[in-house]
C-alpha positions in Angstrom: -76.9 -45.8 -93.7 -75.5 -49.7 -93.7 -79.6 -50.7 -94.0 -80.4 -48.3 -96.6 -77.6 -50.1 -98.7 -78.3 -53.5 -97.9 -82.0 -52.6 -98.6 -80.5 -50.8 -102.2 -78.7 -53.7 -103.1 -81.5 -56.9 -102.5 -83.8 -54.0 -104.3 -81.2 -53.8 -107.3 -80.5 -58.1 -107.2 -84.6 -58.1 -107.2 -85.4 -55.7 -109.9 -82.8 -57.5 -112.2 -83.5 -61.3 -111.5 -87.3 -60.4 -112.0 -85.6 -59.2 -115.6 -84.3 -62.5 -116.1 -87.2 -65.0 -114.4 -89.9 -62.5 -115.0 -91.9 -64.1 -117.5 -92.7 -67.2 -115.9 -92.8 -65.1 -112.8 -95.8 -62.9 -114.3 -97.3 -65.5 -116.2 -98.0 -67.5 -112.1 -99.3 -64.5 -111.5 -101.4 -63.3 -113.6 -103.1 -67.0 -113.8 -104.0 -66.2 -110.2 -101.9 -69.6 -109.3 -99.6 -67.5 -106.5 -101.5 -67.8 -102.9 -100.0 -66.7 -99.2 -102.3 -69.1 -97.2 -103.0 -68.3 -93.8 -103.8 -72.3 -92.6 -100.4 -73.1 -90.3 -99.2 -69.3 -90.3 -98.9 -68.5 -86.4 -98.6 -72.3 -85.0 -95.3 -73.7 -83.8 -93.7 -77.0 -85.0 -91.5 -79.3 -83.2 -88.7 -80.2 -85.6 -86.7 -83.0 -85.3 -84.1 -81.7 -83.0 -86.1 -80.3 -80.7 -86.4 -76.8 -81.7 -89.4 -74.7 -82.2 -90.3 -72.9 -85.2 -93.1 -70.6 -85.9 -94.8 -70.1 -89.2 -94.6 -66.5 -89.8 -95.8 -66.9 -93.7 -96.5 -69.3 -96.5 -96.5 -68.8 -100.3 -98.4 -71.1 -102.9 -98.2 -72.1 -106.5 -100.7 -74.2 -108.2 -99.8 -76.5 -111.1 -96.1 -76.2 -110.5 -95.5 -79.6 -111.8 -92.3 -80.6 -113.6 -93.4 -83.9 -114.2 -90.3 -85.8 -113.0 -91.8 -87.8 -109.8 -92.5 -87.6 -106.5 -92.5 -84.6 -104.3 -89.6 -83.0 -102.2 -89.0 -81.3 -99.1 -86.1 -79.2 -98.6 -85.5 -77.7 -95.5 -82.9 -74.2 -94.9 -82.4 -73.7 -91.5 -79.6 -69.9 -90.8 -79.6 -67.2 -88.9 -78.8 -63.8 -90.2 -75.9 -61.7 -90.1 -77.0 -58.2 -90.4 -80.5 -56.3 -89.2 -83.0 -57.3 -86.7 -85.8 -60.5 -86.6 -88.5 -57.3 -87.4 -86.6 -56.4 -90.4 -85.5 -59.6 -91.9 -89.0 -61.1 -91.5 -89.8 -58.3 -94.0 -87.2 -58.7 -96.1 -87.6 -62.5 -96.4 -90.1 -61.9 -98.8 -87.9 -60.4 -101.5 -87.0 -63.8 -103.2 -91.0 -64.8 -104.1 -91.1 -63.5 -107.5 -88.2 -65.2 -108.2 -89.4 -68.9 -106.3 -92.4 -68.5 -108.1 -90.7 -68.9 -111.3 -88.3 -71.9 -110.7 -89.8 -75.1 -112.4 -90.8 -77.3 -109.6 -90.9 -74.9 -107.1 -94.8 -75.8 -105.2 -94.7 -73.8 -101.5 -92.8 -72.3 -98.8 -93.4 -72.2 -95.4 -91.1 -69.3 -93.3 -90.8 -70.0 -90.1 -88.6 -68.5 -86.9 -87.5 -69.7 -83.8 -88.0 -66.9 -81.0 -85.8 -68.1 -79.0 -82.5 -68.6 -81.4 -83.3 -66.1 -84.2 -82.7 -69.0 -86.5 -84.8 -69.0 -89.3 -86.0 -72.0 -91.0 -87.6 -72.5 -94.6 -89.6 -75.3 -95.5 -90.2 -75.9 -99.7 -92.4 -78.3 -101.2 -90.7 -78.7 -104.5 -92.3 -81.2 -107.4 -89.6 -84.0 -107.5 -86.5 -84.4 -105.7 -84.4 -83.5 -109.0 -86.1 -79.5 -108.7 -85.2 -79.7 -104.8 -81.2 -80.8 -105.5 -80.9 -77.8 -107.9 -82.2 -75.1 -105.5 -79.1 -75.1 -103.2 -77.6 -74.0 -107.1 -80.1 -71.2 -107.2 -79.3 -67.2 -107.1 -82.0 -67.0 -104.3 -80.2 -69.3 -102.2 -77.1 -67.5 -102.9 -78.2 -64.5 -101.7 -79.3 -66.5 -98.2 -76.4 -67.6 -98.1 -74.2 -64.0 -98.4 -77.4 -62.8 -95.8 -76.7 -65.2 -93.3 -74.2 -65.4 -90.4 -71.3 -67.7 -91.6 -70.9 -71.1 -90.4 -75.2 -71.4 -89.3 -76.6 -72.4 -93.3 -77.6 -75.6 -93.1 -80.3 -77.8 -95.7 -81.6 -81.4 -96.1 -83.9 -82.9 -98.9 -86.3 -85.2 -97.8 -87.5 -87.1 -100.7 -91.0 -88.8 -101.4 -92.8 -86.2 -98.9 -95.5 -84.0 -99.1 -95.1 -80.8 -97.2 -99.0 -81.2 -96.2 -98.6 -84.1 -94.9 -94.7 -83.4 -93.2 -96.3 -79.9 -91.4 -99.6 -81.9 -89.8 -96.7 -84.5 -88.8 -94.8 -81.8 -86.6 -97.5 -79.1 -86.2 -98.0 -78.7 -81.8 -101.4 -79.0 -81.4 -102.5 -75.4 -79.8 -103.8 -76.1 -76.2 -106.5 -72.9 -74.8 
């Protein structure tokens, strides 16, 4: 019963931001600028402290561009408070039709660590002034009321691409 209401209520938040973001939203859409590449989904990277992620999926929007400079990472890293990895893998892709509509918003990469449960998310956002609003953002509000108090945690690393950052930290696959 607890997951059918937690699934209700991100269903409800969804169905009503989609409302409110929806036409930019659509408009990505129907442009066919939205993508879910496969290229790094399945390989593991070695982040700066050691741990290992895995890219579980990626989500893509050309001509995202809000003209203010260079790009911006910005990296989530939580763990969740209710449900299993299985189900919040699935649920994790609730908040795309509402990233696809923030100006600036580029890519994002989801990726787990097995071994933690932490899950990690990796944006490419336009300029560093779109990546400093996100943490402002009703998406990242809902992570944050989804996670496990005390594990959110976020830096912005400015000037980068996330192309070039992921081929940085990607383990090469040995076999």
């Amino acid at each position: 019963m607890k997951t059918r209401n937690v699934i209700f209520s991100i269903v409800s938040v969804l169905l009503i931001t989609i409302l409110i973001m929806g036409r930019s939203s659509i408009g990505n859409l129907l442009k066919g600028q939205v993508h879910l590449p496969e290229e790094y989904v399945g390989e593991v990277l070695a982040m700066e402290d050691g741990q290992r992620f895995t890219v579980f999926r990626r989500l893509r929007v050309d001509g995202n561009d809000d003209g203010r400079g260079t790009p911006a990472i910005f990296k989530v890293r939580f763990r969740f408070k209710n449900l299993g990895t299985g189900a919040n893998k699935r649920l994790s892709i609730i908040p795309a039709p509402f990233l696809v509509g923030m100006e600036g918003f580029q890519e994002k990469d989801w990726t787990i660590n097995e071994a933690t449960n932490d899950f990690q998310g990796i944006y490419q956002w336009s300029s560093h002034e779109a990546a400093v609003k996100y943490p402002d953002s009703f998406i990242f509000e809902l992570m944050i009321k989804r996670a496990a108090p005390g594990t959110v945690t976020y830096e912005i690393l400015p000037d980068t691409e996330l192309s070039e950052y992921l081929a940085a930290i990607r383990v090469p696959q040995t076999g």
